[in-house]
Biopython code that builds the backbone (N, CA, C, O; Angstrom):
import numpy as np
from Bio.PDB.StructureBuilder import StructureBuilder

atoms = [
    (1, "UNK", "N", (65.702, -31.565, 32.575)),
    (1, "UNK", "CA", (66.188, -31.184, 31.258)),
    (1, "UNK", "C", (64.984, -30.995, 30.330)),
    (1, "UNK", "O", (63.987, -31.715, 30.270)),
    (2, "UNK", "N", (65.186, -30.181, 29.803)),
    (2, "UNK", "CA", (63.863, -29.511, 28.571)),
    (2, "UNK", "C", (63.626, -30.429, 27.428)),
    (2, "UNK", "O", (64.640, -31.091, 27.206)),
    (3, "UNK", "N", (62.563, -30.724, 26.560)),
    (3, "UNK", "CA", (62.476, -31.747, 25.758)),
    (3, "UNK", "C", (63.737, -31.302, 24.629)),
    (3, "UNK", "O", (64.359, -32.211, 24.080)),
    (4, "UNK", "N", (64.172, -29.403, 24.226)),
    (4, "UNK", "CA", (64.508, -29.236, 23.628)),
    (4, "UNK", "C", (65.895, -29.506, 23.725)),
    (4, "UNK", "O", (66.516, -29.903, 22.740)),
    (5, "UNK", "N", (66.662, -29.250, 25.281)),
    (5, "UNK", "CA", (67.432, -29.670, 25.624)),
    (5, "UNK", "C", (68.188, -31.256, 25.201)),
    (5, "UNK", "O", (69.109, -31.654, 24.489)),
    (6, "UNK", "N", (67.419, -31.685, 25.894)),
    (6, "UNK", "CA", (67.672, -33.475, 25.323)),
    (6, "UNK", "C", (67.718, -33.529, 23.824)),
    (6, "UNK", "O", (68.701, -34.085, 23.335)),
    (7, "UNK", "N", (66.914, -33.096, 23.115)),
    (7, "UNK", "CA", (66.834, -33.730, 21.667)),
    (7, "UNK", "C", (67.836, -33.450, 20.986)),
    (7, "UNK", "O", (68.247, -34.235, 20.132)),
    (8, "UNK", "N", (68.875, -31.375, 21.419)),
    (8, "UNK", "CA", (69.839, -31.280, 21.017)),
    (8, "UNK", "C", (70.752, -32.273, 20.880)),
    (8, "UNK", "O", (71.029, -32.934, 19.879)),
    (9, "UNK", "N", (71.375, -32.334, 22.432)),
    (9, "UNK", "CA", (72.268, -33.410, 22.824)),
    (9, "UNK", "C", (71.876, -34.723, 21.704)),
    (9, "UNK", "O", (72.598, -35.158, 20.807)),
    (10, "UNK", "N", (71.120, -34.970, 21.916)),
    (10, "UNK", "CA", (70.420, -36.576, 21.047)),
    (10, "UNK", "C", (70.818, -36.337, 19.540)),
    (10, "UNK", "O", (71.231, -37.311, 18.912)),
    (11, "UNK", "N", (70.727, -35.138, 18.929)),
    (11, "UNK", "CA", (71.205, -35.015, 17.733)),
    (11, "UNK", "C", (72.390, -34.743, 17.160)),
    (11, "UNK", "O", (72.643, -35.031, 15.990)),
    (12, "UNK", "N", (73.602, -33.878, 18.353)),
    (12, "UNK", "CA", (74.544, -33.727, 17.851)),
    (12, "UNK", "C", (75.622, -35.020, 18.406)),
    (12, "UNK", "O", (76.703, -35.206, 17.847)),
    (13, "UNK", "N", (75.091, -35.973, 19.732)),
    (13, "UNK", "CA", (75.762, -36.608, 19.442)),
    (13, "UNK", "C", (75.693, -37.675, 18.397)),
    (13, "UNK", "O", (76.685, -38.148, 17.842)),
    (14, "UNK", "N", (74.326, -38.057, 18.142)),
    (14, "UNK", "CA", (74.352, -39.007, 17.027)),
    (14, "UNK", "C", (75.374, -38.362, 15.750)),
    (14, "UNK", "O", (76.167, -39.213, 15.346)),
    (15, "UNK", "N", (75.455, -37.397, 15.253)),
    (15, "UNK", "CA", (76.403, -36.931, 14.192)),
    (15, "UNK", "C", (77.712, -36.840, 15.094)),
    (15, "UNK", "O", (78.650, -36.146, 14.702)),
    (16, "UNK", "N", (77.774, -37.435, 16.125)),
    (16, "UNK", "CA", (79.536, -37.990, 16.874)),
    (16, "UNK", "C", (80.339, -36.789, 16.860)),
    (16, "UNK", "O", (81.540, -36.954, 16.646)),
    (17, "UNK", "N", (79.703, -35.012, 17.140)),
    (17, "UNK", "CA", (79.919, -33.570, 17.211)),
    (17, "UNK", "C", (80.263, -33.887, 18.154)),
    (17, "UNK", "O", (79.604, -34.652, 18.858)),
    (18, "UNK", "N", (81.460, -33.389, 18.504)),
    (18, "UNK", "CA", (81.602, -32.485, 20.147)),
    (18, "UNK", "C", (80.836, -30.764, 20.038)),
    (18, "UNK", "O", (80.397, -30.173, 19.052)),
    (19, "UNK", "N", (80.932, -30.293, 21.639)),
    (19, "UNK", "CA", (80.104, -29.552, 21.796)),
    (19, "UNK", "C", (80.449, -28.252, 20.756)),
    (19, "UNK", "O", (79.692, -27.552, 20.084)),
    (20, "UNK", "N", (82.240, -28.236, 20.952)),
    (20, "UNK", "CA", (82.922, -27.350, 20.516)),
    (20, "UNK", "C", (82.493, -27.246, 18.884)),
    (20, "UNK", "O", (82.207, -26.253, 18.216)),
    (21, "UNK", "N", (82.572, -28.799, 18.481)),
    (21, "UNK", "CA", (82.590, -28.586, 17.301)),
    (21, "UNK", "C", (81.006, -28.125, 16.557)),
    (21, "UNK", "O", (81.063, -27.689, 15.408)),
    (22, "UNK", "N", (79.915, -28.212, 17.094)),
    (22, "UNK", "CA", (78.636, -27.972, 16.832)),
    (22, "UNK", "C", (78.773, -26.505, 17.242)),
    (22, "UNK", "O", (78.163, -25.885, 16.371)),
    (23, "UNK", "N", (79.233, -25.701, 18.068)),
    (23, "UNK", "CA", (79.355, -24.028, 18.343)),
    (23, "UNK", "C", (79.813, -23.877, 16.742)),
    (23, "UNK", "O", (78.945, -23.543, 15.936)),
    (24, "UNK", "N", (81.204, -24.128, 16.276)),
    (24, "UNK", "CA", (81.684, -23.582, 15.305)),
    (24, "UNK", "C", (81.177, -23.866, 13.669)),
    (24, "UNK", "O", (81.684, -23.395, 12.651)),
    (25, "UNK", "N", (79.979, -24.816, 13.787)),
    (25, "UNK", "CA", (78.973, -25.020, 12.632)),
    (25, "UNK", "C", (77.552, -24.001, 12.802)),
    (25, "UNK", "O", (76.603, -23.768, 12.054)),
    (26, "UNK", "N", (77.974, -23.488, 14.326)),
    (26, "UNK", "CA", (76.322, -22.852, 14.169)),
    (26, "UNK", "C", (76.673, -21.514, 14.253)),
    (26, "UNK", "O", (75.785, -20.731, 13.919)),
    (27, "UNK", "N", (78.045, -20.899, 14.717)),
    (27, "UNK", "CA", (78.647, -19.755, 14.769)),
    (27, "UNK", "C", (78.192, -19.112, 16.459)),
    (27, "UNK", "O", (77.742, -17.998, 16.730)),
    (28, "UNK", "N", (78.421, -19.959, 17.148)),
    (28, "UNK", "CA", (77.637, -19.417, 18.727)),
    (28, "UNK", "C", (79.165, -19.944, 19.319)),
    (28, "UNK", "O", (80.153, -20.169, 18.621)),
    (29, "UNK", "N", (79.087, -20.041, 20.462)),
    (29, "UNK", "CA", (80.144, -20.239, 21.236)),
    (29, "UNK", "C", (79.910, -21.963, 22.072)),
    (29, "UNK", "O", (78.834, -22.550, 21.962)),
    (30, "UNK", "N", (80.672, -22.350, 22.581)),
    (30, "UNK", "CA", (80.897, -23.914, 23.242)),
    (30, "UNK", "C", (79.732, -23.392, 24.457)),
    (30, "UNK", "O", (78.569, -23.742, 24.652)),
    (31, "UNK", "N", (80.317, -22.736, 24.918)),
    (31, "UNK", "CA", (79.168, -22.532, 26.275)),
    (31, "UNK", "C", (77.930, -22.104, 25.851)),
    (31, "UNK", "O", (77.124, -21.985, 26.773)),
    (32, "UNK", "N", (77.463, -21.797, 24.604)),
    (32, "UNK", "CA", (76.038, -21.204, 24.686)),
    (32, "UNK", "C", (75.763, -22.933, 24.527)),
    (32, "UNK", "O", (74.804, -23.325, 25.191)),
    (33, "UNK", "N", (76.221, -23.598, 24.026)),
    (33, "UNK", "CA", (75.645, -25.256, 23.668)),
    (33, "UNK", "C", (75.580, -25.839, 24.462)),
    (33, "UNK", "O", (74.572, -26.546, 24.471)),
    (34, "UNK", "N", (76.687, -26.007, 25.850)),
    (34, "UNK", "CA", (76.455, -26.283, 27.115)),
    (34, "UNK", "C", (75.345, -26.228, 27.701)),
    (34, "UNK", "O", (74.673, -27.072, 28.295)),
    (35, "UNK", "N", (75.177, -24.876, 27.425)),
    (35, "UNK", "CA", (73.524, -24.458, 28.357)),
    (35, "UNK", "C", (72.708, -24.481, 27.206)),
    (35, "UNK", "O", (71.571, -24.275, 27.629)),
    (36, "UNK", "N", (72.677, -24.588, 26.261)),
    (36, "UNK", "CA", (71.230, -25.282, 25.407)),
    (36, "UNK", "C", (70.824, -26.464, 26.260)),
    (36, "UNK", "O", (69.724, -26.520, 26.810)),
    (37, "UNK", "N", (72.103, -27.771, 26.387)),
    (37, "UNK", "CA", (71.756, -29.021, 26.694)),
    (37, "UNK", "C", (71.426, -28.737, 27.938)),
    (37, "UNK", "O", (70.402, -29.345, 28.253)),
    (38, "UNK", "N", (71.868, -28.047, 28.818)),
    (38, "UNK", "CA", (71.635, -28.176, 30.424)),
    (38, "UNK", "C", (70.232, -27.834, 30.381)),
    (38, "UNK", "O", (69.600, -28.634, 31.072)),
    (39, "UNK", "N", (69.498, -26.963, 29.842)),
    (39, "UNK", "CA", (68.122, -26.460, 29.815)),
    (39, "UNK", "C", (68.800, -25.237, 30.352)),
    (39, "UNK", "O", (67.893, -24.712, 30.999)),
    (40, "UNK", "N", (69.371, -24.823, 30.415)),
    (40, "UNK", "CA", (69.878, -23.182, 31.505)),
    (40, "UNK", "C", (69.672, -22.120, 30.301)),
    (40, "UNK", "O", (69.317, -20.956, 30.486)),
    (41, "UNK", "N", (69.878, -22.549, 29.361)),
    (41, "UNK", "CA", (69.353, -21.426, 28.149)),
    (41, "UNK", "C", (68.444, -21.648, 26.677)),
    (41, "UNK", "O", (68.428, -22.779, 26.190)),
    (42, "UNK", "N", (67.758, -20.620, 26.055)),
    (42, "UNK", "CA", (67.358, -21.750, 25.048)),
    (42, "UNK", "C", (67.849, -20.689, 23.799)),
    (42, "UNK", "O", (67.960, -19.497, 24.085)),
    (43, "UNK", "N", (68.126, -21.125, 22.478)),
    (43, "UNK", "CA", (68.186, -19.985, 21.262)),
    (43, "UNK", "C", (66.973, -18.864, 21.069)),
    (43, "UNK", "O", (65.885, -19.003, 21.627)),
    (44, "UNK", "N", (67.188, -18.108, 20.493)),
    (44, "UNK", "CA", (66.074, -17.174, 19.984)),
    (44, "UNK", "C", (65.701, -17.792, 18.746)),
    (44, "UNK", "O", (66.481, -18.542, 18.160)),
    (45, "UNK", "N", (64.322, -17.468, 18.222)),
    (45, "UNK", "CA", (64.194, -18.663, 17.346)),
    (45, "UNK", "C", (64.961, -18.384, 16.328)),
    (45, "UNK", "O", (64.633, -19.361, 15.654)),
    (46, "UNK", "N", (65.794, -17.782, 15.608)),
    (46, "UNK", "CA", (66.198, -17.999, 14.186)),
    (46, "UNK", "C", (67.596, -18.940, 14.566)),
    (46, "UNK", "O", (68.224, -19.755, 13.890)),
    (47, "UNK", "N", (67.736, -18.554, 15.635)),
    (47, "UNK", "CA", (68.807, -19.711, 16.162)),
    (47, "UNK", "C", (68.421, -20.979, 15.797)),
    (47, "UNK", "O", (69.124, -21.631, 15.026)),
    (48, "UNK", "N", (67.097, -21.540, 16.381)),
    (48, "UNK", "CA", (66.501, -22.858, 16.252)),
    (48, "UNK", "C", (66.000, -23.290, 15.030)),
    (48, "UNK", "O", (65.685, -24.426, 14.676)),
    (49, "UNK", "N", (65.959, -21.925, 14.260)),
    (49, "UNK", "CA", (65.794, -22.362, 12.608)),
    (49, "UNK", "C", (67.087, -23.182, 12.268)),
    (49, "UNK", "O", (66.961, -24.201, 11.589)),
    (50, "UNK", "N", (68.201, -22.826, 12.664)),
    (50, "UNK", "CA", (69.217, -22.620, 12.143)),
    (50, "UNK", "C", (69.875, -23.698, 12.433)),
    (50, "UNK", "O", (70.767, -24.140, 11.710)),
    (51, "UNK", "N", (69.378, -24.400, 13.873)),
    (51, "UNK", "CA", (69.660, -25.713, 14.083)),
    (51, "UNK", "C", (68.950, -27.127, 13.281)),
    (51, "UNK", "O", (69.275, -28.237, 12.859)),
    (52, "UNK", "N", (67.639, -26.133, 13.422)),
    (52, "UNK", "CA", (66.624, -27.551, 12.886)),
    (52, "UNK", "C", (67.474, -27.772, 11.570)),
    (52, "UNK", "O", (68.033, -28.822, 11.255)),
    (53, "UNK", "N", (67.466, -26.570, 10.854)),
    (53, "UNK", "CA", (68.100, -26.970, 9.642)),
    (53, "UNK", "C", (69.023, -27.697, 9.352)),
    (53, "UNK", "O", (69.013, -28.458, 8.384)),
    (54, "UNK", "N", (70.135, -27.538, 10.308)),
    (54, "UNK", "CA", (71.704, -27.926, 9.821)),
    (54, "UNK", "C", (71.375, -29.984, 10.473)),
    (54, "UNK", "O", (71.846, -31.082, 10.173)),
    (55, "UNK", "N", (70.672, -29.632, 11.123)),
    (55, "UNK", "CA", (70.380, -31.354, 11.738)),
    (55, "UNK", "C", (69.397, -31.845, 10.673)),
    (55, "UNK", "O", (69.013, -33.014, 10.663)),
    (56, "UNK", "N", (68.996, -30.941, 9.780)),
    (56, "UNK", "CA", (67.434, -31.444, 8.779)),
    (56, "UNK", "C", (66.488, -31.805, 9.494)),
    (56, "UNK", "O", (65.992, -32.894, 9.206)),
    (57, "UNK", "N", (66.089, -31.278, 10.297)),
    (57, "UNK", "CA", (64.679, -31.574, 11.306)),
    (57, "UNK", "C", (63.682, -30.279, 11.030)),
    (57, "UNK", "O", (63.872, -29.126, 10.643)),
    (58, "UNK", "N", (62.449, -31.103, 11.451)),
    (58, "UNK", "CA", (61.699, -29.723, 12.027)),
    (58, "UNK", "C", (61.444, -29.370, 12.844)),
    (58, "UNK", "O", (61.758, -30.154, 13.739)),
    (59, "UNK", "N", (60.857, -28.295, 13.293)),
    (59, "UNK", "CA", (61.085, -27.503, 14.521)),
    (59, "UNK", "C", (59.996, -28.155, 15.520)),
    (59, "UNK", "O", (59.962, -27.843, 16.710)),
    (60, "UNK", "N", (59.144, -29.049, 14.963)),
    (60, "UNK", "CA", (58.398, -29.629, 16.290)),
    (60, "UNK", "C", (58.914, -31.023, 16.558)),
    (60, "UNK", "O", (58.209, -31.837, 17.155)),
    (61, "UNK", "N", (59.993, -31.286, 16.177)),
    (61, "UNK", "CA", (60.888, -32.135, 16.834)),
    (61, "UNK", "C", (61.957, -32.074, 17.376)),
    (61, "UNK", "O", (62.311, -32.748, 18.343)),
    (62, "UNK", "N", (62.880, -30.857, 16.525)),
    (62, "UNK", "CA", (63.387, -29.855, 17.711)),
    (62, "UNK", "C", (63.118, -29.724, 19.320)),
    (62, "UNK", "O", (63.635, -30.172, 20.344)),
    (63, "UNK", "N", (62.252, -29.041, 19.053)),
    (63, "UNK", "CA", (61.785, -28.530, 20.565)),
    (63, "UNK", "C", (60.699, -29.878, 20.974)),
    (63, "UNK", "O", (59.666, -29.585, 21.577)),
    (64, "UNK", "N", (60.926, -31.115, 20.681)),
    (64, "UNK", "CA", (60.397, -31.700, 21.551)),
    (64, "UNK", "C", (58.970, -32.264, 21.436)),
    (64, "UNK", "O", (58.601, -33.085, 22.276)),
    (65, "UNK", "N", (57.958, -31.788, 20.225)),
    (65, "UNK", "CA", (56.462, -31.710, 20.631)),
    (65, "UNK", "C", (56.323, -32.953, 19.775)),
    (65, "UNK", "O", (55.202, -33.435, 19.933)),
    (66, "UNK", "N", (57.064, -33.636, 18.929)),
    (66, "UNK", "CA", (56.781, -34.969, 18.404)),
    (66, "UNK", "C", (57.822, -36.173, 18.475)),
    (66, "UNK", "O", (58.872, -35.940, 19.075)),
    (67, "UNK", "N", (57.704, -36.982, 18.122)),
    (67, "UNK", "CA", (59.141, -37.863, 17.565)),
    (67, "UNK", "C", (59.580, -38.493, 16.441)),
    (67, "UNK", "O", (60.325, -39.454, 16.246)),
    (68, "UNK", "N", (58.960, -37.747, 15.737)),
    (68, "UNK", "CA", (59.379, -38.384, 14.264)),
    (68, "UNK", "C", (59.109, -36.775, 13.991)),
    (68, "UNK", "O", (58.551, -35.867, 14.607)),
    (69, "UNK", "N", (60.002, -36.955, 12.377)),
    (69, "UNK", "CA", (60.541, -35.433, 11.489)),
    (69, "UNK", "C", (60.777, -35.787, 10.414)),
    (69, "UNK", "O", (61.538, -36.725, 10.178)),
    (70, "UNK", "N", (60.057, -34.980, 9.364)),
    (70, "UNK", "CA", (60.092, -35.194, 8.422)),
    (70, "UNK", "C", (61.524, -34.506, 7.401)),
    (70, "UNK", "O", (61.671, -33.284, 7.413)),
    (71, "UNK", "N", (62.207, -35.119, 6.818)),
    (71, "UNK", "CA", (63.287, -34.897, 6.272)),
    (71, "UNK", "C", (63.197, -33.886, 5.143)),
    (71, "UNK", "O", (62.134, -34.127, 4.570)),
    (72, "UNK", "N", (63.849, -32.803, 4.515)),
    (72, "UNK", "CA", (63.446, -32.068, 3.562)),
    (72, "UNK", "C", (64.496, -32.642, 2.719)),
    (72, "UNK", "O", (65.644, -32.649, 3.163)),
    (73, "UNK", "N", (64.302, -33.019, 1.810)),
    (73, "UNK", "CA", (65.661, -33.117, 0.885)),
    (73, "UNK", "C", (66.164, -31.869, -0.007)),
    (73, "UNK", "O", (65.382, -31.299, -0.768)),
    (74, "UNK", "N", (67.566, -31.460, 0.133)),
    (74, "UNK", "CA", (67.460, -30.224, -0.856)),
    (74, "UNK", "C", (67.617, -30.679, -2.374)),
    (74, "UNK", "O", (67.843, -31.804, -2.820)),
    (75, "UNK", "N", (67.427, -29.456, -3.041)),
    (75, "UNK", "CA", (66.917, -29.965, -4.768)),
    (75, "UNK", "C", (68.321, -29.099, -4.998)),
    (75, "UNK", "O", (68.524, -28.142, -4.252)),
    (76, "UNK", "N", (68.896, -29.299, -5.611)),
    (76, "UNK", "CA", (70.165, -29.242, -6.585)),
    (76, "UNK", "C", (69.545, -28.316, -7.872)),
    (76, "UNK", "O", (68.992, -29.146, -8.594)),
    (77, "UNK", "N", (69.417, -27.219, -8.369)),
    (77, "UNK", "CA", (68.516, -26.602, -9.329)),
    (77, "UNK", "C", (68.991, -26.784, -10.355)),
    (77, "UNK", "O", (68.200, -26.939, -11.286)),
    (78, "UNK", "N", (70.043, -26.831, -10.565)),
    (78, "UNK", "CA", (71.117, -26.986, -11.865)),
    (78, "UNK", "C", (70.710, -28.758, -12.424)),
    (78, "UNK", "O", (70.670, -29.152, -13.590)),
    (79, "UNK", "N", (70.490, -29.441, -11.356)),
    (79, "UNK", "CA", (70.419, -31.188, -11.980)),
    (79, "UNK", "C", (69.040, -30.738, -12.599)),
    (79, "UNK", "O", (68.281, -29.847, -12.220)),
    (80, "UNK", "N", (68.926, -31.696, -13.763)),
    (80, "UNK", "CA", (68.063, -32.322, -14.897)),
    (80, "UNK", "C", (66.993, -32.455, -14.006)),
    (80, "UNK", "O", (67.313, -32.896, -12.902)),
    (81, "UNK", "N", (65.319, -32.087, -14.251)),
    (81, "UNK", "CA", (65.006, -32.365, -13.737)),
    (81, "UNK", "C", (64.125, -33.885, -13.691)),
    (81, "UNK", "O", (64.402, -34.577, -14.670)),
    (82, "UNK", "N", (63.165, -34.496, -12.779)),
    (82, "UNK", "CA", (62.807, -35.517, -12.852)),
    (82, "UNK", "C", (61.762, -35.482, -14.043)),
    (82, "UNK", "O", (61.186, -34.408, -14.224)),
    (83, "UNK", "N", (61.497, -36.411, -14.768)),
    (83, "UNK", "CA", (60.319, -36.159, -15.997)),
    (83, "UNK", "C", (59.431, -36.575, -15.189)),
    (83, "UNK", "O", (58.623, -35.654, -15.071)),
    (84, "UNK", "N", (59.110, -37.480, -14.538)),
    (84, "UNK", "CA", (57.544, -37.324, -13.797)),
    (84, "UNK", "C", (57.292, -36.184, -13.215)),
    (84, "UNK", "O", (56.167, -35.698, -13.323)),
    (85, "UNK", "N", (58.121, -35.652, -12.613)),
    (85, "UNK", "CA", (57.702, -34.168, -11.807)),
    (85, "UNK", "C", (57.053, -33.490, -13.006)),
    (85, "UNK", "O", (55.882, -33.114, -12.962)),
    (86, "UNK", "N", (57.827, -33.339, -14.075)),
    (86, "UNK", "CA", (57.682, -32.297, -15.132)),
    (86, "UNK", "C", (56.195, -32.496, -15.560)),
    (86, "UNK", "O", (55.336, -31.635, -15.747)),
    (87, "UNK", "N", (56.115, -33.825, -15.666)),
    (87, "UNK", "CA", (54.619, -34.175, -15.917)),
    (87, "UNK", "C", (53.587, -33.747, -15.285)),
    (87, "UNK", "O", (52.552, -33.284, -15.764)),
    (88, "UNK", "N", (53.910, -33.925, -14.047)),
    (88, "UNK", "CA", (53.055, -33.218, -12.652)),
    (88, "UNK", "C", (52.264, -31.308, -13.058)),
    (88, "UNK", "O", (51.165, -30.754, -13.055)),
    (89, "UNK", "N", (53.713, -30.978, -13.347)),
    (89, "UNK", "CA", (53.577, -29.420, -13.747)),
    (89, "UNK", "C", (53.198, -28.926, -14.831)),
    (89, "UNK", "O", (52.848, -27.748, -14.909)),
    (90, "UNK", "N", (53.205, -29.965, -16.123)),
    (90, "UNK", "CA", (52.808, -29.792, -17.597)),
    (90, "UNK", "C", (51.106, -29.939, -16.882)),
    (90, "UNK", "O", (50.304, -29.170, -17.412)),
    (91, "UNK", "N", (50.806, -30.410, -16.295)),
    (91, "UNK", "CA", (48.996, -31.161, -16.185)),
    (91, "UNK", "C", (48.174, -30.328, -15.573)),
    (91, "UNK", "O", (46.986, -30.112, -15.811)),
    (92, "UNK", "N", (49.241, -29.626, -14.340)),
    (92, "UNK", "CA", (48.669, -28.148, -14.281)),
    (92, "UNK", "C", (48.357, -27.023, -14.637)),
    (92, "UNK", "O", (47.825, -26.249, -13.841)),
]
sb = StructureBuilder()
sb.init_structure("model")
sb.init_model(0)
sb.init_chain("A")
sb.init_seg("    ")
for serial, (resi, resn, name, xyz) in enumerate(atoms, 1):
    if name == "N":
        sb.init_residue(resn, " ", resi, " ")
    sb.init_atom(name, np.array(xyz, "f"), 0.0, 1.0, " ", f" {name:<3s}", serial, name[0])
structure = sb.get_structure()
C-alpha cells in the first residue's frame, strides 16, 4: 500500500467517513476511493489539492513524505479583525 494510500484511509476514517460518503464530499465516485486506498490508483493532482484541503492537511502529508501537517485555519473576512494583527500591518 502507497504512503498516500494509507494516509487516505487514516484520514477519512478518523473523520468516521465511509468510503461512499467521502466520494460524495469530493464529487468522484465510491470506487475511485477504493482504489485510492488499495494503491491501484492515485488522483491527478488538483484532486489531491482537493483532498488535502477538505481533510486541512498538506500535501506532504498527504502523500506521505512527513508526519506532522500543519493546519491552515480559515479567516472569516467579514469578522472584526484581531488588533494585534492590525498592529503588525500599521508597522509595516
Amino acid at each position: 500500500m502507497t504512503s498516500f494510500a494509507l494516509r487516505l484511509k487514516q484520514l477519512r476514517t478518523k473523520k468516521q467517513l465511509s468510503q461512499e460518503e467521502l466520494a460524495k464530499e469530493l464529487g468522484v465516485s465510491k470506487s475511485a476511493i477504493g482504489m485510492y486506498e488499495r494503491g491501484k490508483r492515485t488522483p491527478p493532482y488538483e484532486s489531491l489539492e482537493e483532498i488535502a484541503d477538505y481533510f486541512n492537511v498538506d500535501m506532504d502529508f498527504l502523500m506521505g513524505r512527513t508526519d506532522y501537517t500543519t493546519r491552515i485555519e480559515k479567516m472569516d473576512l467579514n469578522e472584526a479583525p484581531d488588533p494585534d494583527f492590525e498592529v503588525v500591518f500599521d508597522a509595516w
